[in-house]
C-alpha positions as CSV (number, residue, x, y, z in Angstrom):
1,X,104.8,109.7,121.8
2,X,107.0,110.9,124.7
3,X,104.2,109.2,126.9
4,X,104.0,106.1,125.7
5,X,107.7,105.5,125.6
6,X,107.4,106.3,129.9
7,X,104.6,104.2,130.0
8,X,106.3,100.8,129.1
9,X,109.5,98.8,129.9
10,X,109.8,97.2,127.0
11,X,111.3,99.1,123.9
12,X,109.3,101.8,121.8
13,X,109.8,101.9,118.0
14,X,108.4,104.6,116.5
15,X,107.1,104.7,112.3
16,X,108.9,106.9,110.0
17,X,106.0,107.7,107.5
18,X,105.2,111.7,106.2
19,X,101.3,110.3,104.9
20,X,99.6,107.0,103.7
21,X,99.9,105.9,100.4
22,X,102.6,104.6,98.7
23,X,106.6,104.4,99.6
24,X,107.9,106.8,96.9
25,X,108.4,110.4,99.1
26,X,109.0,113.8,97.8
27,X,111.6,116.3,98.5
28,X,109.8,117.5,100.8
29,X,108.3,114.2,102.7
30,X,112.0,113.0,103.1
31,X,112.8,116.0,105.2
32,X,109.7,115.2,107.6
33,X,110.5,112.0,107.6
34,X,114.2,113.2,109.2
35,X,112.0,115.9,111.5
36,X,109.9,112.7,112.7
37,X,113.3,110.9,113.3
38,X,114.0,114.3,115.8
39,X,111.0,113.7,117.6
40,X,110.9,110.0,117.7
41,X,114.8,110.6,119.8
42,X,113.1,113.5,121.8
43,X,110.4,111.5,122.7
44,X,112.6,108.8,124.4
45,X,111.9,105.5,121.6
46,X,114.1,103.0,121.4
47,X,114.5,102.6,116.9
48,X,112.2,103.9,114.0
49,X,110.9,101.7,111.4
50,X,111.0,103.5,108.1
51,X,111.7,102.7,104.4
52,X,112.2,104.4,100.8
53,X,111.0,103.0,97.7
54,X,112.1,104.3,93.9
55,X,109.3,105.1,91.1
56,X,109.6,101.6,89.8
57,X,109.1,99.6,93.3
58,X,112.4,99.1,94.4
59,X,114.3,99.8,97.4
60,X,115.6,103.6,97.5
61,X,119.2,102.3,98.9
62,X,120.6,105.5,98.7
63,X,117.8,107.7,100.5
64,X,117.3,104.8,102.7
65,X,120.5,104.2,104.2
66,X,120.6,108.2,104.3
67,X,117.8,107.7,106.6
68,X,119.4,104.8,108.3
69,X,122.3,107.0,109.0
70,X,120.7,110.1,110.6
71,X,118.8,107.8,113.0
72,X,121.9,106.5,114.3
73,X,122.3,105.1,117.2
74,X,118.8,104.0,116.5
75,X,118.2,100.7,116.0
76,X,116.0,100.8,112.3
77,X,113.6,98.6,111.1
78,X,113.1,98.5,107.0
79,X,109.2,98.3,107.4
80,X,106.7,96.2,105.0
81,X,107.2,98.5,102.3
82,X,109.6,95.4,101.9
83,X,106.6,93.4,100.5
84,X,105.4,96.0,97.4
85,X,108.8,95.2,96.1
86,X,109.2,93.3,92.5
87,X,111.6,90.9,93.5
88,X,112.0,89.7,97.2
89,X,115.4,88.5,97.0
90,X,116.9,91.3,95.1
91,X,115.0,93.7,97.8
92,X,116.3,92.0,100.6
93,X,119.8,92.2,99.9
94,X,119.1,95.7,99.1
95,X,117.6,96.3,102.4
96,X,120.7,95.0,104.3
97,X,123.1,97.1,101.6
98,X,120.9,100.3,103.6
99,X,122.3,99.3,107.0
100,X,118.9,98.9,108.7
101,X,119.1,96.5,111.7
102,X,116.0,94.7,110.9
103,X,113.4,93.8,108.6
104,X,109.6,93.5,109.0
105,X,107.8,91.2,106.2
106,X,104.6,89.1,105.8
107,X,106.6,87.4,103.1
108,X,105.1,89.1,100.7
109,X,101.4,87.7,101.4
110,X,98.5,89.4,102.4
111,X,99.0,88.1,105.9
112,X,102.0,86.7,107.5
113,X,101.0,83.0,108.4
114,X,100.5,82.6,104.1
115,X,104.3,84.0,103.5
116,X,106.0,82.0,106.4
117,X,107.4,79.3,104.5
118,X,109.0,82.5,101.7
119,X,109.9,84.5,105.1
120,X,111.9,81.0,105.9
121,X,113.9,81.3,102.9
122,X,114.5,84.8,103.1
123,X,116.1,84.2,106.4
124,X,118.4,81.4,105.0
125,X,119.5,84.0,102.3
126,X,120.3,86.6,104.9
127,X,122.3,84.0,106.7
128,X,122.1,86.3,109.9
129,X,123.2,89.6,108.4
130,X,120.0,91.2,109.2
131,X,117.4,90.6,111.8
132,X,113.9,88.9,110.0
133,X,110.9,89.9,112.1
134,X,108.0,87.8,110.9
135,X,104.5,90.0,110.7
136,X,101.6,91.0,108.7
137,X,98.0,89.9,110.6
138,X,99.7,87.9,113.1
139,X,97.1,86.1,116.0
140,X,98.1,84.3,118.8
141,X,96.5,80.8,116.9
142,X,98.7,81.1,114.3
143,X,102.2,82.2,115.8
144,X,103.7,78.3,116.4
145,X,103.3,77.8,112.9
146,X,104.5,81.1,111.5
147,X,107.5,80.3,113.9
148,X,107.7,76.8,112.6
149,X,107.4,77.8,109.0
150,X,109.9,80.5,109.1
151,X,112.0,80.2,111.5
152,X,111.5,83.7,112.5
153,X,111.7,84.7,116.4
154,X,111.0,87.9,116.2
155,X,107.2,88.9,115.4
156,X,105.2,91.9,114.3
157,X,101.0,91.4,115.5
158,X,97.8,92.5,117.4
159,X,98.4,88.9,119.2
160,X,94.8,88.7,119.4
161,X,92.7,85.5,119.1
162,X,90.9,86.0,116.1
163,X,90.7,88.0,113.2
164,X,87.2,89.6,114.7
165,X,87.3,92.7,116.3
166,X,84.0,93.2,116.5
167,X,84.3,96.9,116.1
168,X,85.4,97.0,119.6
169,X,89.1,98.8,120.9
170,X,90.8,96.5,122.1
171,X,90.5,95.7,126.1
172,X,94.5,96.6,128.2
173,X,94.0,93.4,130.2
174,X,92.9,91.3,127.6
175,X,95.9,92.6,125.4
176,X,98.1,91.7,128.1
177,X,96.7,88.5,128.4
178,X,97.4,87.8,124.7
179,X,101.2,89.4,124.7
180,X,101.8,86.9,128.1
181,X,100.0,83.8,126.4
182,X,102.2,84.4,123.0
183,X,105.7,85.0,125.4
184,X,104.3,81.6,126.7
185,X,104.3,80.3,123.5
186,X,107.0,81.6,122.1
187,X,109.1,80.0,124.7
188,X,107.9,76.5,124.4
189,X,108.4,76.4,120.9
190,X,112.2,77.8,121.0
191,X,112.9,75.1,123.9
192,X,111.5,72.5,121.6
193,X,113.4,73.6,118.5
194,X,116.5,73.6,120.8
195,X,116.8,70.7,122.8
196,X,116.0,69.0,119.0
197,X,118.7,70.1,117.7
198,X,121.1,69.4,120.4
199,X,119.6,65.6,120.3
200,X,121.3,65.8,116.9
């Protein structure tokens, strides 16, 4: 972990999570999850994604934002445990009642570009109270139009350009590549999107 953070510029967030599975911890698993919060400070990241969900799939406010608040002055990222909830609208205000900075979703879709349009409405209920980052399967054909659809401008992906991997690890220069051609992109479409609206 400590490596990684040296080894880039840009910033490292680092994923709360004591085991795979589901969202709803233990006694036990909450405390790693505030041990893996030491580390991910030690190790020189930037924020943590984590999230808490109760028994019945809803967002764990309360252990949540305890989380939220130990990480301080982490920046935190409520992860796509987001999408298992019942109700996305409930859940999100939920979510911003924890104090986490930010919120990773896919809409509640398998994959991000078939929740854009919900992740669109989801950011006109949060009305810029929380930070929506668009993700979930994300490739570098698809990003204008996630963009587009839900006006999300910060994105969660393996930026690659297709959904074959071909059982192969992906190649440094060709990830590169991708993260420079989806900057590119990226750019063009918020220049677009602004000079429209100043035309208005």
């Amino acid at each position: 972990m400590s490596a990684s953070a040296r080894a880039v510029s840009i910033p490292v967030y680092v994923l709360i999570r004591p085991r795979a599975g589901d969202f709803v911890f233990t006694p036990d698993e909450f405390d790693l999850m505030h041990r893996q919060i030491d580390e991910a400070k030690a190790a020189g990241a930037s924020g943590v994604a984590l999230g808490v969900l109760l028994a019945d799939g809803r967002v764990d406010v309360k252990r949540t934002r305890a989380l939220v608040e130990y990480a301080q002055p982490f920046e935190t990222t409520f992860h796509r445990a987001f999408d298992e909830t019942p109700d996305l609208s409930v859940a999100l205000e939920q979510v911003i009642e924890t104090g986490a900075t930010g919120l990773l979703t896919s809409g509640g879709a398998a994959e991000v570009l078939l929740g854009a349009d919900r992740i669109g409405r989801l950011q006109q209920q949060a009305d810029g109270r929380i930070r929506m980052i668009a993700g979930g399967g994300l490739r570098l054909a698809s990003l204008v139009e996630v963009v587009r659809r839900s006006g999300a401008f910060s994105l969660h992906g393996s930026m690659t350009n297709s959904n074959a991997s071909n059982g192969h690890e992906a190649d440094p220069s060709q990830l590169e590549a991708n993260i420079r051609e989806a900057v590119k992109l990226l750019r063009s479409e918020y220049e677009q999107m602004t000079a429209q609206m100043q035309e208005r």
